[in-house]
Residue frames as qw, qx, qy, qz and C-alpha x, y, z in Angstrom:
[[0.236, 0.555, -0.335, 0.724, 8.71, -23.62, -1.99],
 [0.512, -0.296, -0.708, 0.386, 8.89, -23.57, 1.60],
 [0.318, -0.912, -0.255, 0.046, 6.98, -21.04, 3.79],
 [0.559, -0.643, 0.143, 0.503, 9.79, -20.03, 6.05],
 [0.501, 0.151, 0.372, 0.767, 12.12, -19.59, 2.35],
 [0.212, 0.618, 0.339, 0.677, 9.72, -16.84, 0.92],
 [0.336, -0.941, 0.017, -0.042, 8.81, -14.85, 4.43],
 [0.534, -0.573, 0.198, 0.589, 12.37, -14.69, 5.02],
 [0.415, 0.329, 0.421, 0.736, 12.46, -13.19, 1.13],
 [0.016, 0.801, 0.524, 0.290, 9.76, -11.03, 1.81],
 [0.561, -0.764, -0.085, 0.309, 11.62, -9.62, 4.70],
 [0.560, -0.258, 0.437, 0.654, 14.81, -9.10, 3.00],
 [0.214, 0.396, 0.319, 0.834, 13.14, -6.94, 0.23],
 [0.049, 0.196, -0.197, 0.959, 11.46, -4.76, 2.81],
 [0.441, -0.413, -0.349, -0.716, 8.28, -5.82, 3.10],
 [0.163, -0.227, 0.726, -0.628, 6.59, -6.09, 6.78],
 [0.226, -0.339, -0.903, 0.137, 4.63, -8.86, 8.63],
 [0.343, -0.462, -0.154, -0.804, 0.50, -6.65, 9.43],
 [0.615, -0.146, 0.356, -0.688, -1.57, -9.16, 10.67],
 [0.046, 0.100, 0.990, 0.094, -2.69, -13.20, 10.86],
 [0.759, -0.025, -0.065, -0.647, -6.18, -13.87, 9.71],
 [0.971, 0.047, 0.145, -0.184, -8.43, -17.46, 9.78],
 [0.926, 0.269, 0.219, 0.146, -5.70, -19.22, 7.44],
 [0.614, 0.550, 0.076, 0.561, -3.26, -16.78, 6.23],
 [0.606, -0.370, -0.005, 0.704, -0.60, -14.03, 6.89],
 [0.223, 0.924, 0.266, 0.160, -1.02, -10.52, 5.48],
 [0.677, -0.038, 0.195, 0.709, 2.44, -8.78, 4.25],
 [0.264, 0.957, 0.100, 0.066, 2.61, -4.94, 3.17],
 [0.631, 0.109, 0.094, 0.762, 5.71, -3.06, 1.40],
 [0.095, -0.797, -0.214, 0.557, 5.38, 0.50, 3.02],
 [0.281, -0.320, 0.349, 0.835, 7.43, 1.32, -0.43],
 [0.146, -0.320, -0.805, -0.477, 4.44, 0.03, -2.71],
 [0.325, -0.126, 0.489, -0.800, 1.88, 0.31, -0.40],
 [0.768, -0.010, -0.548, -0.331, 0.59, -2.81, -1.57],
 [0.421, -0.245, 0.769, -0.415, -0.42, -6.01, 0.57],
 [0.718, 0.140, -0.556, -0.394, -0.81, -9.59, 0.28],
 [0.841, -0.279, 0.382, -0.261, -1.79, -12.55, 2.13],
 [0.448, 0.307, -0.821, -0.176, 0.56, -15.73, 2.51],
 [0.826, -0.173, -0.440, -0.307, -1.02, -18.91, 3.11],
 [0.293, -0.553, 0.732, -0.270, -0.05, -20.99, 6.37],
 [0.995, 0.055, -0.083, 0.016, 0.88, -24.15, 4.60],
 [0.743, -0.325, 0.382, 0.442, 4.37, -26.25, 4.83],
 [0.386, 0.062, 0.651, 0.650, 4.77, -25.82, 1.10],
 [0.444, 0.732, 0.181, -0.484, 3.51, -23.06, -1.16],
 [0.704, 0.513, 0.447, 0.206, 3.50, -23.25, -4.78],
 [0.414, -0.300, 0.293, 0.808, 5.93, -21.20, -6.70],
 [0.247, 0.370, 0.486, 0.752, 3.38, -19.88, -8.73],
 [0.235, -0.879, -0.268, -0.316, 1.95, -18.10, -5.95],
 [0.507, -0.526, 0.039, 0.681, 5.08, -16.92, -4.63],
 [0.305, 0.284, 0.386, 0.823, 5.59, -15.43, -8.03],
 [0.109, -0.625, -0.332, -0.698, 2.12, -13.45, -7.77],
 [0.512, -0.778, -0.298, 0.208, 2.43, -13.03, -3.79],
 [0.459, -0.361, 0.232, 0.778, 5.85, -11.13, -5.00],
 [0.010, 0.476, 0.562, 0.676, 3.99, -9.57, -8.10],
 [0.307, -0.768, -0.555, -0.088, 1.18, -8.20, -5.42],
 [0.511, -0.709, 0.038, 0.483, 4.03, -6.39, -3.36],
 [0.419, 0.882, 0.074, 0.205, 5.87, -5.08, -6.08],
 [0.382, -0.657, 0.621, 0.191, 8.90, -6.65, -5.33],
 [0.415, 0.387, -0.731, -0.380, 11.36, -8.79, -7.60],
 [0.961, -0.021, -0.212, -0.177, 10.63, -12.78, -7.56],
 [0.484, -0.485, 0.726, 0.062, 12.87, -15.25, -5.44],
 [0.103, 0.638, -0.734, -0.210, 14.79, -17.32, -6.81],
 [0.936, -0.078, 0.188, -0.288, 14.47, -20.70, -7.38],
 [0.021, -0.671, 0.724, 0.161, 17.30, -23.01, -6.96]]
């Protein structure tokens, strides 16, 4: 899955951009109050999109 594809999901279910660290991006859902870190690769694996969407307590994208 492409970076850019799931932040622009992550957005779109509500959840907001915190902070960059060393390697990675750090996401919280003010509804959850949960947070999770996405990597800053080209391509992320779809099974950690699943559990970076699982962490937030939001639904899973899609996969076409």
């Amino acid at each position: 899955m492409n970076r850019k594809d799931l932040i622009r999901h992550l957005n779109s279910e509500g959840c907001i951009f915190l902070r960059e660290g060393a390697k990675h991006s750090v996401f919280f859902n003010p509804l959850t109050r949960r947070s999770s870190t996405v990597p800053r690769h080209h391509e992320i694996n779809n099974h950690l999109a699943k559990k970076i969407c699982q962490d937030l307590g939001i639904k899973s994208i899609k996969k076409n």
